[in-house]
C-alpha positions as CSV (number, residue, x, y, z in Angstrom):
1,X,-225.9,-115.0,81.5
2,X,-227.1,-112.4,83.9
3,X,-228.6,-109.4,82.2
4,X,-229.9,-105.9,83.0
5,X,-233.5,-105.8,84.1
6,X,-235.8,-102.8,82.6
7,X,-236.0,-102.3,86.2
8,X,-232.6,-101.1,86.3
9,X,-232.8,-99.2,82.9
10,X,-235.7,-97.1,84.6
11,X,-233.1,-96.3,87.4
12,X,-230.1,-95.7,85.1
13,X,-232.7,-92.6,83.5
14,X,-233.4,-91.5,86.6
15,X,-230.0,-91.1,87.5
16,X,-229.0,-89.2,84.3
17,X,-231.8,-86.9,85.4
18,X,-230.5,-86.2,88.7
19,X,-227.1,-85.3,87.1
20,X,-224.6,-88.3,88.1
21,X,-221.5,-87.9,86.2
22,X,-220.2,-89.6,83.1
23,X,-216.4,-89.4,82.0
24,X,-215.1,-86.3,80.2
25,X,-213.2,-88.5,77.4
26,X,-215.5,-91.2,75.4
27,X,-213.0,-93.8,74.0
28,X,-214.5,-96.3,71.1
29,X,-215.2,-100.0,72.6
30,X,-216.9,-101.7,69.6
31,X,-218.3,-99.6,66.0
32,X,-219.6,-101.3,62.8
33,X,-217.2,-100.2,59.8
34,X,-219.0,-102.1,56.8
35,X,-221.3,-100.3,54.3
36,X,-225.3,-99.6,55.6
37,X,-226.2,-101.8,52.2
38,X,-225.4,-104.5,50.4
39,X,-223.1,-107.7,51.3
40,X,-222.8,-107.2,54.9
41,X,-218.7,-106.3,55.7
42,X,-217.2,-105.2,59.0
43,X,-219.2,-107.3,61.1
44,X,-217.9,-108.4,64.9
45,X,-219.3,-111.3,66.8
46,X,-219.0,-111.9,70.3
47,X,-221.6,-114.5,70.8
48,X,-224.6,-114.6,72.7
49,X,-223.0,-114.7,75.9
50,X,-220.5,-111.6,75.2
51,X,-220.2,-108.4,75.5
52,X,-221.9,-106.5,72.8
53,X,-224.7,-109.3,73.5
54,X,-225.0,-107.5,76.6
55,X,-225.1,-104.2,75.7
56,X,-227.9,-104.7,72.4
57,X,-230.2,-106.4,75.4
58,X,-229.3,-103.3,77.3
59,X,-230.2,-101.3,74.4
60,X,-233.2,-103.1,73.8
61,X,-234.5,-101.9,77.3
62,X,-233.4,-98.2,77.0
63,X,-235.4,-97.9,73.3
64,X,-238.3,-99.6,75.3
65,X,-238.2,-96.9,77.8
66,X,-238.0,-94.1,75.8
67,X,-240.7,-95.2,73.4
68,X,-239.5,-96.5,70.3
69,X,-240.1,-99.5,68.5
70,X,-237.2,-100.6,66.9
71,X,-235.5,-103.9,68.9
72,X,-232.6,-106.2,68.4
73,X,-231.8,-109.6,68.3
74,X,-228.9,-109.8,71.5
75,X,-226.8,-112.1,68.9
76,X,-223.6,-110.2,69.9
77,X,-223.0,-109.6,66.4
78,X,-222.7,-106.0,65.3
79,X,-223.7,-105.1,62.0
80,X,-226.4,-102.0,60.2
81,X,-229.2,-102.9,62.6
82,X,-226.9,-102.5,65.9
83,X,-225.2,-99.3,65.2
84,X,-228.8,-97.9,64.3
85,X,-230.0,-98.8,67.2
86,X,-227.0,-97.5,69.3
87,X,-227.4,-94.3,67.7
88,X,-231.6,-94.0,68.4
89,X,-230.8,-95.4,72.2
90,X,-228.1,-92.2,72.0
91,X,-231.1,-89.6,70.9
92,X,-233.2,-90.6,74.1
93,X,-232.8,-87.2,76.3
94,X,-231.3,-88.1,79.2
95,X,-228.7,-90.0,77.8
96,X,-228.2,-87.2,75.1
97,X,-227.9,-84.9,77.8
98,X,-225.1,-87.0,79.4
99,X,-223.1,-88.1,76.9
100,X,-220.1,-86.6,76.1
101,X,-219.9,-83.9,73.0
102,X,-219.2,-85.6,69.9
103,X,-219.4,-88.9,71.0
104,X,-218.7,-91.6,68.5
105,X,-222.2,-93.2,70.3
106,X,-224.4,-90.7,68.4
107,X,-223.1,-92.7,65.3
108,X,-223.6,-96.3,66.3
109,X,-220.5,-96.9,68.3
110,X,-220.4,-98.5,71.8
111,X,-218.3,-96.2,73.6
112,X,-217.0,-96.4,77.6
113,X,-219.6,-93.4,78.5
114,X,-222.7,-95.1,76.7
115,X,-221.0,-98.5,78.3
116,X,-221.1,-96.7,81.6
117,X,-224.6,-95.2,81.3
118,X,-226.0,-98.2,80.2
119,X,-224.3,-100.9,82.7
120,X,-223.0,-99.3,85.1
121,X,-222.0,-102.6,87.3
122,X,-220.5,-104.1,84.9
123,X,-216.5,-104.4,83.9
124,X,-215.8,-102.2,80.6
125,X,-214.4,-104.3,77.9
126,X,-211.1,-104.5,77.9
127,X,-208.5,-104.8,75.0
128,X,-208.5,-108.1,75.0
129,X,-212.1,-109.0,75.5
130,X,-212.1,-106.6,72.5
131,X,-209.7,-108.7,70.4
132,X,-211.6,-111.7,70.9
133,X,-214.5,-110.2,69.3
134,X,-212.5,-110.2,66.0
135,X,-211.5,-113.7,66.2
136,X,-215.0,-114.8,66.8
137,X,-216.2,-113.4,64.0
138,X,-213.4,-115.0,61.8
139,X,-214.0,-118.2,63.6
140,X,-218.0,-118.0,63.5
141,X,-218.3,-120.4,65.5
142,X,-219.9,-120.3,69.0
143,X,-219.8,-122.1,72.1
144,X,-223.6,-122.5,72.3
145,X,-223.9,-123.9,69.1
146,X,-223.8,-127.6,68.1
147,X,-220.7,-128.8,67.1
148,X,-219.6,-129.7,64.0
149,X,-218.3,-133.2,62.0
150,X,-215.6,-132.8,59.7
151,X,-216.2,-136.9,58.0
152,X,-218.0,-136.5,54.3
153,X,-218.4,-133.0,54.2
154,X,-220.8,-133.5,50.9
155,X,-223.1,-136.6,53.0
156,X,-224.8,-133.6,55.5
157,X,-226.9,-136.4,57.0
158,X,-227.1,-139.8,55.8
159,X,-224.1,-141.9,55.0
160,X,-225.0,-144.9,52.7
161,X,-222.0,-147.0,51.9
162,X,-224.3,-148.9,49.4
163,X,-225.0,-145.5,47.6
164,X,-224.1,-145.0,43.5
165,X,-221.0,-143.1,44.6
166,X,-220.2,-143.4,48.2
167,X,-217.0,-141.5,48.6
168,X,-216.7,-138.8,51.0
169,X,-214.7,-135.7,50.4
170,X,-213.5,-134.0,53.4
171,X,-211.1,-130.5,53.6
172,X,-209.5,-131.9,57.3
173,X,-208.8,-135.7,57.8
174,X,-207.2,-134.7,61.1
175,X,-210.1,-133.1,62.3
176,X,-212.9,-135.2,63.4
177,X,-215.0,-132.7,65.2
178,X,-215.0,-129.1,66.2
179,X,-216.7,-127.2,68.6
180,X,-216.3,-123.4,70.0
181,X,-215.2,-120.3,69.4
182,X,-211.7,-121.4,69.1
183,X,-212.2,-124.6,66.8
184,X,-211.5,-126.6,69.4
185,X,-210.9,-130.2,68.1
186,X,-211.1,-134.1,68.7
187,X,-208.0,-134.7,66.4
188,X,-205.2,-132.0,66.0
189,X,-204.3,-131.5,70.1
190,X,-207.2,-133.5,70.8
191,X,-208.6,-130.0,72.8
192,X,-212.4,-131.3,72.9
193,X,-210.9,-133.8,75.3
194,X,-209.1,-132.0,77.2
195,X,-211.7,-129.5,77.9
196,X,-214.2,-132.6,78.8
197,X,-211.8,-133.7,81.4
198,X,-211.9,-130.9,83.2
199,X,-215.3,-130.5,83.2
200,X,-215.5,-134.3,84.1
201,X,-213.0,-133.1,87.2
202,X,-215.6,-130.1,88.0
203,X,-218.7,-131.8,88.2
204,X,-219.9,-135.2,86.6
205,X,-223.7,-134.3,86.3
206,X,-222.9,-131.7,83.5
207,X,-221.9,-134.1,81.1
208,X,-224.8,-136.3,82.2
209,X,-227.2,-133.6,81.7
210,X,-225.9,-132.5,78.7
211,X,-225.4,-135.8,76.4
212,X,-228.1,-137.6,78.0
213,X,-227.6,-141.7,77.1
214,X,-224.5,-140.6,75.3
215,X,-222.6,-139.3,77.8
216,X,-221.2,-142.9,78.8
217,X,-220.6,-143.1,74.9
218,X,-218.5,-139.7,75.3
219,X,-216.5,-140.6,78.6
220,X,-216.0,-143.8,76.3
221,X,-212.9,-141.5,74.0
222,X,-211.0,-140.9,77.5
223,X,-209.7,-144.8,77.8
224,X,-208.7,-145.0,74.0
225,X,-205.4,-145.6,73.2
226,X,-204.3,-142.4,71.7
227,X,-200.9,-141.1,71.6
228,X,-198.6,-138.3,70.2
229,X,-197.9,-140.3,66.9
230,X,-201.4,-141.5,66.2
231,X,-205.2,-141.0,67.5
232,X,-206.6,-143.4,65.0
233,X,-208.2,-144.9,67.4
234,X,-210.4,-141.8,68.2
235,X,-210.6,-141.4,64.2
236,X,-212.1,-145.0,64.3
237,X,-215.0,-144.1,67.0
238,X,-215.8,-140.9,66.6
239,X,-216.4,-142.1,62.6
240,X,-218.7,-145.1,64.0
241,X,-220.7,-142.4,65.9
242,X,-220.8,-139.9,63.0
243,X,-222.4,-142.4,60.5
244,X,-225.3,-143.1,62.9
245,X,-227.3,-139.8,62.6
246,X,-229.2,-139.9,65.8
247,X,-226.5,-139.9,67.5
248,X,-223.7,-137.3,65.6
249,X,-227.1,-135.3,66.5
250,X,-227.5,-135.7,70.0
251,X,-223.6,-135.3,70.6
252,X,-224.0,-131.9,68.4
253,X,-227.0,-130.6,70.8
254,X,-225.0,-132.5,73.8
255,X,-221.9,-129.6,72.6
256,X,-224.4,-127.2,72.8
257,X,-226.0,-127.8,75.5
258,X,-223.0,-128.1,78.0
259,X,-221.2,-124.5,76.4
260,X,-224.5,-122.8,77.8
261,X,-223.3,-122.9,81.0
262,X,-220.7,-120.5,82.4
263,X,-218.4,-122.5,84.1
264,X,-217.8,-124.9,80.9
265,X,-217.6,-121.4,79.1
266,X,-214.6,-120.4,81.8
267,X,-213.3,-124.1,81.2
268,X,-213.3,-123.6,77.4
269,X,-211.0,-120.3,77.4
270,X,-208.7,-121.3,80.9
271,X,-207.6,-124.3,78.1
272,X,-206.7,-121.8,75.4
273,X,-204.9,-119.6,77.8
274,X,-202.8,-121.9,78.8
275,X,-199.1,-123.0,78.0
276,X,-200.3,-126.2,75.9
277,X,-202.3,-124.5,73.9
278,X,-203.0,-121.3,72.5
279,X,-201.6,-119.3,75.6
280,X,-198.0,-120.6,74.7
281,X,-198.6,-119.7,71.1
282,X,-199.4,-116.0,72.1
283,X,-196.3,-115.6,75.0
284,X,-194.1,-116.7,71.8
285,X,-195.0,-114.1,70.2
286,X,-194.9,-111.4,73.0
287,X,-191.4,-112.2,74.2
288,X,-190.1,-113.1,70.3
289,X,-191.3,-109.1,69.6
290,X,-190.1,-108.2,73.1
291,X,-186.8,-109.6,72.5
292,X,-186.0,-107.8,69.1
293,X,-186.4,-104.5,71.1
294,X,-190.3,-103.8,69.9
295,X,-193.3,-103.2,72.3
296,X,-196.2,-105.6,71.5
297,X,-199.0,-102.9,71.0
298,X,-203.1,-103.9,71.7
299,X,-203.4,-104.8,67.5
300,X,-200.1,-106.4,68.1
301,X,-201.9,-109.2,70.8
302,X,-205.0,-109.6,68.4
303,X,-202.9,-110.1,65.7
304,X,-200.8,-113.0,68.0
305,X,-204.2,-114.3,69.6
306,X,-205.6,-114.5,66.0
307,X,-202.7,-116.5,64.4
308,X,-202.7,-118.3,67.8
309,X,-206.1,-120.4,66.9
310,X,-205.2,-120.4,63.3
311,X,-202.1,-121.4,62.7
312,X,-198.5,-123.5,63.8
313,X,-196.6,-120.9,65.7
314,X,-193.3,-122.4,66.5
315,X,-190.8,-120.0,68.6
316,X,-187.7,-120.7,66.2
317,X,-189.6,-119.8,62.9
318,X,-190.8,-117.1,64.4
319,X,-188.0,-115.3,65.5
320,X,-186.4,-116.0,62.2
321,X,-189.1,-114.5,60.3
322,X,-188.9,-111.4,62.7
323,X,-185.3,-111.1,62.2
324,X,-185.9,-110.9,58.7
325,X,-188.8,-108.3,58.7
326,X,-186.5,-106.0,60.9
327,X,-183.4,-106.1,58.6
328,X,-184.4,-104.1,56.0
329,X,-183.2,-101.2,59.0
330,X,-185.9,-99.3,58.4
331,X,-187.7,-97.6,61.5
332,X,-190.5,-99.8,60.9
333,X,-194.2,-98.4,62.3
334,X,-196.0,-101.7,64.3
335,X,-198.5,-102.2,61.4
336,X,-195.7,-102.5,58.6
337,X,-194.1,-105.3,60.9
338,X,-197.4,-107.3,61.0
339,X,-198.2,-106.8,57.2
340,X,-194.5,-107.9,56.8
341,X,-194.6,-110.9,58.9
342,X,-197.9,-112.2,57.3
343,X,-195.9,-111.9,54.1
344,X,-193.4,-114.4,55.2
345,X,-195.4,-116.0,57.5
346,X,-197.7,-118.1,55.1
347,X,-199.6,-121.2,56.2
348,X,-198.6,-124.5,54.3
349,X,-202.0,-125.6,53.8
350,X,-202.5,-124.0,50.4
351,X,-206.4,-123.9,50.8
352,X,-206.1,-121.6,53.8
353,X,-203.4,-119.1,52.2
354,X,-206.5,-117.0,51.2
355,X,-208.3,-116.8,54.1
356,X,-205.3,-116.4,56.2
357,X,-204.1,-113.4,54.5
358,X,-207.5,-111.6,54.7
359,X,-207.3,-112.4,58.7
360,X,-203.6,-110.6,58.7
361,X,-204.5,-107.7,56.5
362,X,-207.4,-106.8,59.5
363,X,-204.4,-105.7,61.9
364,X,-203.0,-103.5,59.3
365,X,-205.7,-102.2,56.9
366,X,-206.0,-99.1,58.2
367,X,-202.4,-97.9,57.9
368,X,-202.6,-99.4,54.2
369,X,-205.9,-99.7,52.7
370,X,-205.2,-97.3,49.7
371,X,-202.3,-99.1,48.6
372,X,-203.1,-102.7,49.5
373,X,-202.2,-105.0,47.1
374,X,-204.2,-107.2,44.7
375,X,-204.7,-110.2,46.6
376,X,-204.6,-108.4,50.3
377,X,-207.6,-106.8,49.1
378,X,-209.7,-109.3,47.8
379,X,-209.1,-111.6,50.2
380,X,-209.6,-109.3,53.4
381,X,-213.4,-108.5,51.7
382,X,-213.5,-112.2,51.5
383,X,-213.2,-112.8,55.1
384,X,-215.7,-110.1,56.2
385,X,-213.7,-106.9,55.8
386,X,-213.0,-106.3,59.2
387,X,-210.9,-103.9,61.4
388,X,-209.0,-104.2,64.5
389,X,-209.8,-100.3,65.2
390,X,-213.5,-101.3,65.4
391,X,-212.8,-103.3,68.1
392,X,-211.5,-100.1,69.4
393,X,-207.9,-101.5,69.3
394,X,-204.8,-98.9,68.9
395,X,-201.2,-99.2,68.2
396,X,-201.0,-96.3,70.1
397,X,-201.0,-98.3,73.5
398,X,-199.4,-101.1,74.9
399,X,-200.5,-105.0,74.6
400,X,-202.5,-105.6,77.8
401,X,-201.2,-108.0,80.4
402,X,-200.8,-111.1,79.3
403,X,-199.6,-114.3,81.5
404,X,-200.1,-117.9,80.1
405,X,-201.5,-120.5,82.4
406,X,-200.1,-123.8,83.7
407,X,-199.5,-126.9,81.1
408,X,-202.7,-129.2,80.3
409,X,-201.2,-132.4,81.3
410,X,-204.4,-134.5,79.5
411,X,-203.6,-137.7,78.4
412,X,-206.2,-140.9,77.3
413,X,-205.8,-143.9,79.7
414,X,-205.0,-146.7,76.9
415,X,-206.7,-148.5,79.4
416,X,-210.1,-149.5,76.7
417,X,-208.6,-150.0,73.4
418,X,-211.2,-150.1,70.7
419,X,-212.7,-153.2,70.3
420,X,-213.3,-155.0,66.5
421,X,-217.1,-153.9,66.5
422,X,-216.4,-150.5,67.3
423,X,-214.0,-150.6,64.7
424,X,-216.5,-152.0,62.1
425,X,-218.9,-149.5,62.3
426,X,-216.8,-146.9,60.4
427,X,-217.1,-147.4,56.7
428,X,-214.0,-147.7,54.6
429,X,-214.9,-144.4,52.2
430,X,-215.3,-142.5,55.4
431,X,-211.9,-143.8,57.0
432,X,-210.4,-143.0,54.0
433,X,-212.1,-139.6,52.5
434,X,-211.0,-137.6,49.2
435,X,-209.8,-134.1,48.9
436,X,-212.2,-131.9,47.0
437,X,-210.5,-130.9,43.6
């Protein structure tokens, strides 16, 4: 990740001496909305290799050069200690002097001026760089972090079949392992494997640098039989690697290690933009609101892009559910449609009702927060108590472009099916896991 040198942070002051000019209008980019104490709320994550990562480190520099001591953690998550920082950075005289009057940046926000002062060659977030933020933070997952097993979620580290009680409880027996920002999995649409086969058609030596010994063990899942009906095959293995813990380790760190680099990173989200996968889940819902006559505004496409990595989204059901928001005939305002949508639209895993509800009620709190209901409440706090305005999102403009790319056409070989000893190494308890009560 390329960042701003203190070098260049010397030069930005200099220019604000010398007068260069700032824009007029000073539009909100990111803010923290939560309270300054207690359980932390309002939080948005981008990651370290985002957006408001880049800004704090740019931060970071400008409260260096202006002599104060206070410095952040460039986590790209922004919480109390950013927006007190953003405000100090805004108190340093020459950007005081050239910020615009009354500029949300004196109270912790990132705004396009401070953006511009600050990093000056770099793009200004858009609205749907912005969006993503929220769904990062709802995910809380990165793409730099290890990824994650989803066999015996109560056996952490060691599995011991020969254990008191061996059973394994698990909340996803379709799910064998997740990694990124956008849960990819191996299991559900198989996206982990799709994502390592185009890096596999990039450049060979990154999966070799990343996993190490394992990374024949990992080009191993491409020749499994695995098909549309069943990928219990790939259930089988990846189980037989999970119960040896050296080795679910180095695959973890091997995850890690290969979403540092930028061009995996651009793999990772050309997948989800595309037709097969979450890209085709988001046009659905742009030309299914485009079709009933309504303009898909910038909360609108977080809202789709945030039901798009959490849920089904098939184009029949949800046109039908549309139809039957809109008629009531009521001249319906953009943020009663999405609070009347995730009404009907409920997700049929009842675990995931809860937390799905307080993802909704963030693209339509702030038109209803004093007369939320009960359970909107409770369980939008739950999930962080977050806001699409503080991702500087407005109904008040359109959806940005939005164009899904080409079909993954991914498929395993069949060529390799798993052998008896592979097969062996996965423990019946772990094949077949319990639901938690």
């Amino acid at each position: 990740m390329r960042r701003v040198s203190l070098a260049a942070i010397f030069g930005v002051l200099m220019a604000l001496r010398a007068g260069a000019d700032v824009a007029v209008e000073d539009p909100v980019l990111y803010r923290h909305t939560g309270p300054d104490s207690g359980r932390p709320a309002g939080v948005l994550a981008d990651g370290r290799t985002g957006a408001i990562a880049d800004f704090q480190h740019a931060v970071n520099l400008i409260l260096l050069a202006c002599g104060e001591d206070l410095r952040l953690d460039p986590d790209g998550r922004f919480g109390v200690q950013t927006r007190t920082a953003i405000a100090l950075a805004a108190t340093c005289p020459p950007i005081a002097a050239r910020l615009p009057e009354g500029s949300a940046a004196h109270e912790g926000a990132i705004t396009q001026a401070f953006w511009e002062l600050l990093l000056p060659d770099r793009p200004v977030p858009d609205a749907r760089t912005r969006a993503r933020a929220l769904l990062l933070a709802f995910e809380g997952t990165e793409i730099t972090s290890p990824a994650e097993w989803n066999f015996c979620q109560n056996n952490s580290e060691i599995y011991d079949p020969l254990a008191e009680d061996p059973t394994c409880y698990t909340t996803d027996r379709a799910s064998y392992l997740t990694w990124g920002p956008n849960g990819a999995t191996a299991g559900h649409g198989h996206e982990i494997l799709a994502i390592l086969a185009r890096v596999e058609r990039l450049d060979r030596a990154l999966v070799d640098s990343a996993f190490g010994a394992e990374a024949g063990a990992l080009r191993r899942m491409f020749d499994l039989q695995i098909t549309a009906e069943s990928d219990d095959e790939l259930r089988r293995y990846l189980c037989g690697i999970y119960v040896d813990f050296p080795r679910r380790q180095a695959w973890s760190q091997g995850f890690a290690a290969l979403g540092s680099r930028a061009e995996v990173r651009a793999i990772y989200a050309a997948l989800y933009e595309s037709a097969s996968f979450d890209g085709g889940k988001i046009r659905t819902f742009m030309n299914a609101w485009r079709d009933a006559g309504l303009e898909p505004t910038e909360i609108d496409f977080a809202f789709f892009a945030d039901r798009a990595a959490h849920t089904r989204v098939r184009n029949i059901e949800v046109r039908r559910i549309l139809r039957r928001v809109l008629s009531a005939g009521d001249a319906l305002t953009p943020a009663e449609i999405r609070r009347r949508f995730s009404r009907l639209a409920r997700v049929s895993n009842l675990s995931q009702r809860g937390p799905r509800l307080g993802r909704d009620v963030a693209f339509f709190v702030d038109a209803f927060e004093p007369v939320l209901s009960r359970a909107e409440s409770h369980n939008w706090r739950s999930r962080g108590a977050r806001r699409a305005a503080a991702a500087g999102l407005s109904d008040e403009r359109p959806a940005p472009l939005f164009v899904a790319g080409p079909r993954d056409d991914w498929q395993a070989t069949g060529l390799r099916p798993l052998t008896p000893d592979e097969a062996a190494l996965c423990p019946a308890p772990v094949l077949n896991p319990r639901r938690p009560s």
